[in-house]
C-alpha positions as CSV (number, residue, x, y, z in Angstrom):
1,X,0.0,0.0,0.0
2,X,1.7,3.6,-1.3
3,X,1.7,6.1,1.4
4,X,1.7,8.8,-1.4
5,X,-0.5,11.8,-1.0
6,X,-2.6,12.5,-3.7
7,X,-2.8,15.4,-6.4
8,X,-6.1,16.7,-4.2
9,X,-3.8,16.9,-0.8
10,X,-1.3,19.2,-2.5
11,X,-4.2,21.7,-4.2
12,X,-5.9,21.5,-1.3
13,X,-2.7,23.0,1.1
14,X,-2.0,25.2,-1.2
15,X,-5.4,26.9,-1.1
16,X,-5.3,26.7,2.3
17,X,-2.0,28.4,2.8
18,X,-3.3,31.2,0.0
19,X,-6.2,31.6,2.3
20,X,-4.2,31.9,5.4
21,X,-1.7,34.2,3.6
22,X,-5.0,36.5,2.1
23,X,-6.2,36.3,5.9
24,X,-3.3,37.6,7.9
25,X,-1.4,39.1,5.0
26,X,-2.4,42.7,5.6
27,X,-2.4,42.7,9.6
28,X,1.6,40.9,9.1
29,X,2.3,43.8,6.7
30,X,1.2,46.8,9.0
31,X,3.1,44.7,11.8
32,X,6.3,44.9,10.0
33,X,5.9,48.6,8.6
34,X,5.2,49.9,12.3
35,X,9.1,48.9,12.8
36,X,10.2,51.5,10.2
37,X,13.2,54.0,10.9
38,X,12.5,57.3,12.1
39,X,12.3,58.3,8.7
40,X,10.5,55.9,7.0
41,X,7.1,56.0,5.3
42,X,3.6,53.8,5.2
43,X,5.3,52.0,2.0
44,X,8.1,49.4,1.2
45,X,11.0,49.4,1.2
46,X,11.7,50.2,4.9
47,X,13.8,53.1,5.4
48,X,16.1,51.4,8.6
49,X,13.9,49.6,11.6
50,X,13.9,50.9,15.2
51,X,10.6,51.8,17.8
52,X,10.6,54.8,17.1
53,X,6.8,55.0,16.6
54,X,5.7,53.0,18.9
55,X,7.4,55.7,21.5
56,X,5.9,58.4,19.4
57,X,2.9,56.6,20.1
58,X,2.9,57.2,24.0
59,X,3.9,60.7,23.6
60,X,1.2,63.8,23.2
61,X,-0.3,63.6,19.6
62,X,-1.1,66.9,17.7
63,X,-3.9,65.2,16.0
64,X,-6.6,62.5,17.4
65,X,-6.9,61.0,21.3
66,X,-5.6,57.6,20.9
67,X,-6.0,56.1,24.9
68,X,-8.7,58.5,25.4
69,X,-10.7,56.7,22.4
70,X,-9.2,53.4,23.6
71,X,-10.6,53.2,27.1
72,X,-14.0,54.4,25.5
73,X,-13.9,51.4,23.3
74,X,-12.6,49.3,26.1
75,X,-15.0,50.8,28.3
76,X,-17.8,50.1,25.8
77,X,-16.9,46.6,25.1
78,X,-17.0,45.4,28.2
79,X,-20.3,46.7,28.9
80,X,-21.5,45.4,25.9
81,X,-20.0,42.4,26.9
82,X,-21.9,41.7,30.0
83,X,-25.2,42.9,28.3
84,X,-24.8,40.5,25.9
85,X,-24.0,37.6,28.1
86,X,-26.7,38.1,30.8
87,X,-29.8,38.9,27.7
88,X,-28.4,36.1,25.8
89,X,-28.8,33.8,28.7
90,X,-31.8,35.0,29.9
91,X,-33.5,34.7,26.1
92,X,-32.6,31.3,25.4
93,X,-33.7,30.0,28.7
94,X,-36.9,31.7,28.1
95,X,-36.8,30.2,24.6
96,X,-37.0,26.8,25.7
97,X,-40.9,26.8,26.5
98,X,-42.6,28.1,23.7
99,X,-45.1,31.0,24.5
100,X,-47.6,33.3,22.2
101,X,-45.8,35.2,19.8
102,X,-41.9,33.5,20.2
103,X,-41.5,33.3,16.6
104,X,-42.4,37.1,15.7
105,X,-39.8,38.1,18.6
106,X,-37.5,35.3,17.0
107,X,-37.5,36.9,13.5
108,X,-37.7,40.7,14.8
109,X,-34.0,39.8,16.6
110,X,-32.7,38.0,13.6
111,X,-34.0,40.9,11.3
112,X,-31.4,43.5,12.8
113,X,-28.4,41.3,11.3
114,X,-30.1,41.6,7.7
115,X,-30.9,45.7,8.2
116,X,-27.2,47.0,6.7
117,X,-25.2,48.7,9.5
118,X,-24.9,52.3,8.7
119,X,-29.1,52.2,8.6
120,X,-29.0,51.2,12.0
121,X,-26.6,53.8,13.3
122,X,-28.7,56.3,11.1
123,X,-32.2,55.1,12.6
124,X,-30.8,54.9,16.2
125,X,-29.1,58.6,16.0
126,X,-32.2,60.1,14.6
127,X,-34.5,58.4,17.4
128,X,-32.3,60.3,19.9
129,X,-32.5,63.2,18.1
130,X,-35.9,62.7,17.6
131,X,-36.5,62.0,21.9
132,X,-34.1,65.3,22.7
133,X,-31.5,62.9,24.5
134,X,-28.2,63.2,24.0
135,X,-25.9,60.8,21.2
136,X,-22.6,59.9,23.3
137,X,-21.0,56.0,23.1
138,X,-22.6,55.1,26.2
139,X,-26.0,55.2,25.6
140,X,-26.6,55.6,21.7
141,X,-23.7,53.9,20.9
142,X,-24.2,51.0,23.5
143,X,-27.9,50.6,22.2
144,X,-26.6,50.6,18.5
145,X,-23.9,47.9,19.2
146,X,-26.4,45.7,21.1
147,X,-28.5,45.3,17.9
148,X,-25.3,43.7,16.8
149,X,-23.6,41.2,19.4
150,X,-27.2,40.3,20.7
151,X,-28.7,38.1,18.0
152,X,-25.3,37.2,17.4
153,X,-25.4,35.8,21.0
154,X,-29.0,34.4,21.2
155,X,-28.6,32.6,18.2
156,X,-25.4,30.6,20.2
157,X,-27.8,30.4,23.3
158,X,-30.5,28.9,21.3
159,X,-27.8,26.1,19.6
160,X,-26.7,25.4,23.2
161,X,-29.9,24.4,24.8
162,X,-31.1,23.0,22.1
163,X,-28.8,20.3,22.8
164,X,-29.6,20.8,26.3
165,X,-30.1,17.3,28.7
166,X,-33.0,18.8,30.6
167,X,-32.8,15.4,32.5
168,X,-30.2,17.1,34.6
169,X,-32.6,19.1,36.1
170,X,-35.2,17.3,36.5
171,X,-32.4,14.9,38.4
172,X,-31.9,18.1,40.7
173,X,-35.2,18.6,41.5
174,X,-35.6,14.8,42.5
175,X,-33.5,15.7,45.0
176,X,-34.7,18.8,46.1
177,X,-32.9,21.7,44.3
178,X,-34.9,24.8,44.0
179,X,-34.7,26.8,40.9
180,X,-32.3,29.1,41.3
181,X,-30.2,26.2,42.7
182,X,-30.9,24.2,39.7
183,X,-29.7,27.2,37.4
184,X,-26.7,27.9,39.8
185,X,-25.1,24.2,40.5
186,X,-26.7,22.5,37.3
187,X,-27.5,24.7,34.3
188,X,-24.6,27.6,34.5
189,X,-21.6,25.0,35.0
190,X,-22.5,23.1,32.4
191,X,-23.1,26.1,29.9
192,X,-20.3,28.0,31.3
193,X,-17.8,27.3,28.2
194,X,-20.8,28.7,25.8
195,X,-21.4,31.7,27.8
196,X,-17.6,33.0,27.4
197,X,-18.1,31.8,24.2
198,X,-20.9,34.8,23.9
199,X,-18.9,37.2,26.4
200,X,-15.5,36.6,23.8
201,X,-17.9,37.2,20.5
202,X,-19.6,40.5,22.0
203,X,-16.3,42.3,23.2
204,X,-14.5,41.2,19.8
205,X,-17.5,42.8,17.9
206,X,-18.3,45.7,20.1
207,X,-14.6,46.3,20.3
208,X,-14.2,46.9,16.5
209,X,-17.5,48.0,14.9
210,X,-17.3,50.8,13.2
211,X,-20.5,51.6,10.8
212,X,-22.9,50.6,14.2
213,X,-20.8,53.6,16.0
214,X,-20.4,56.0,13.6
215,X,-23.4,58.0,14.0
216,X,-23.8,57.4,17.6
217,X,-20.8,57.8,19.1
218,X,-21.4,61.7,19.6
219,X,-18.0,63.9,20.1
220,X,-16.3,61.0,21.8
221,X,-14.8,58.5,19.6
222,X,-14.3,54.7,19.7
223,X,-10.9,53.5,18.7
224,X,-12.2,52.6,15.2
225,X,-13.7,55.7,14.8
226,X,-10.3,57.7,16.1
227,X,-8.2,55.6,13.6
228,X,-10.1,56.2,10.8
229,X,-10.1,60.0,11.7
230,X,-6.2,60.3,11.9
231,X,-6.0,58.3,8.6
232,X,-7.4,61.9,6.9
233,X,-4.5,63.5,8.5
234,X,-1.4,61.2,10.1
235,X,0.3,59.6,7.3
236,X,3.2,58.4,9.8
237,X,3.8,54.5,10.8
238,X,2.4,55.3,14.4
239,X,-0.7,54.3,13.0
240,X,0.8,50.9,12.4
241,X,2.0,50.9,15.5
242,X,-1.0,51.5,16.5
243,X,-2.5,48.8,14.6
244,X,0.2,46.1,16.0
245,X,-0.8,47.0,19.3
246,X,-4.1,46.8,19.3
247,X,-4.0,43.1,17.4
248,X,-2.1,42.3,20.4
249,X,-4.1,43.3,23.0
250,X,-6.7,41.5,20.4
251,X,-4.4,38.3,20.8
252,X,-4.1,39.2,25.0
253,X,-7.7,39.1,25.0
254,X,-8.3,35.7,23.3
255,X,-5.8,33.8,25.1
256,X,-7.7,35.5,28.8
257,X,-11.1,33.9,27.8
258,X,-9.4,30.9,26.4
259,X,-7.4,30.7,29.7
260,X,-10.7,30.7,31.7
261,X,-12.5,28.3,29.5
262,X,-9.4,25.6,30.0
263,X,-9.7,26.2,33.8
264,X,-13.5,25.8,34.1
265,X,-12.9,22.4,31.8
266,X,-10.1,21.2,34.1
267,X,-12.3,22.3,37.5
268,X,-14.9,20.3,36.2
269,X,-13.2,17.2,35.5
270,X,-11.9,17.1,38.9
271,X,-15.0,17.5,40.5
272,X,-16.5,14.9,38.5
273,X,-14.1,12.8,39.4
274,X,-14.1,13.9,42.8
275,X,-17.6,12.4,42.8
276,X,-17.0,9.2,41.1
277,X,-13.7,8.4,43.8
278,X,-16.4,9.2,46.2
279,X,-18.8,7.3,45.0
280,X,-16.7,4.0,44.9
């Protein structure tokens, strides 16, 4: 038998590195241009390497408010964050019993995805307008995002107890539980991976939307907003170092949820077979 890979294999890894290559192409290109001399330009060839603008970076800026827009988006995305994670819960746990008029609120949720982005900023800014209330990131801005990350995040919750054992619960109450102690010692451990799942997907959104923003936002900017701003009038590399930066605190972010998601795996092996050993 010839352990020779076939003609497919080889077409097949070499789409697959194109793809990989068209996927992180540009963010490896802007990594390597931030590391241009002192004199360089936002083009090849590099003209010397050093850190110079990622110094410049920390230092005053005559145009834009790089950390100021940061902890807004920061700010933002972690309240979006929670919002999303707590609605999302609470949604698909009332999805699970069907009641009068589940399937209009189903399709009215999944309708805001279809409804192109800039619409929804428009619509949202205008309704503030419209109410005399103030536009500003953390009220207009936070509502336009939400139309974003939460069907996004119901539509996870629904997968997830779809495929649900409710026999676990009803186990529980066999033996007692209450409610909220069947929610707290049954439901939410075993959905726990899922629900960072949801919390990782609405910061990562919320954390770089830009149309949902950009008519909501008011005088303070997001990040996204701020970057595209100085691109009209910085044409240095700091916004590359900029960009490098904020992949990495990206990256940071990823490997914190994924961090938490290994440790609630591994606490829950052991205390399964912390039962078992106790059981025998």
């Amino acid at each position: 038998m010839s352990d020779k890979r076939p003609l497919s294999f080889y077409l097949l890894a070499l789409f697959f590195a194109l793809f990989v290559l068209f996927l992180y192409g540009p963010t490896i290109t802007i990594a390597i241009l931030s590391f241009q001399g002192p004199s360089g330009g936002l083009t090849f060839p590099m003209n010397g390497s050093s850190l110079h603008w990622f110094r410049n970076l920390f230092e005053q800026q005559a145009v834009g408010d790089i950390w100021g827009s940061f902890r807004r988006s920061l700010t933002l995305g972690l309240i979006v964050m929670v919002v999303t994670v707590v609605v999302s819960l609470m949604g698909g746990m009332a999805f699970r019993r069907r009641f009068h008029g589940s399937s209009l609120v189903f399709y009215l949720i999944i309708t805001s995805l279809i409804i192109p982005s800039i619409l929804i900023s428009l619509g949202v800014g205008i309704l503030f307008n419209v109410l005399d209330m103030d536009v500003h990131w953390s009220t207009s801005g936070l509502g336009s995002q939400l139309t974003w990350t939460l069907p996004f995040g119901l539509l996870i919750m629904f997968a997830v107890f779809n495929r649900f054992d409710s026999r676990y619960e009803e186990a529980a109450r066999d033996l007692g539980a209450s409610n909220w102690q069947v929610i707290r010692y049954i439901v939410l451990p075993l959905i726990a991976p899922s629900l960072i799942g949801v919390g990782l997907f609405g910061f990562t959104l919320s954390y770089d939307e830009f149309a949902r923003t950009l008519l909501t936002a008011g005088s303070y900017n997001t990040l996204p907003l701020e970057i595209y701003g100085m691109t009209t009038s910085v044409t240095t590399p700091v916004l590359y170092a900029l960009g490098t930066l904020t992949t990495i605190f990206s990256f940071l972010i990823i490997g914190l949820f994924l961090g938490i998601f290994l440790w609630l795996r591994r606490r829950t092996h052991r205390a399964a077979a912390g039962k078992s050993t106790t059981t025998k």
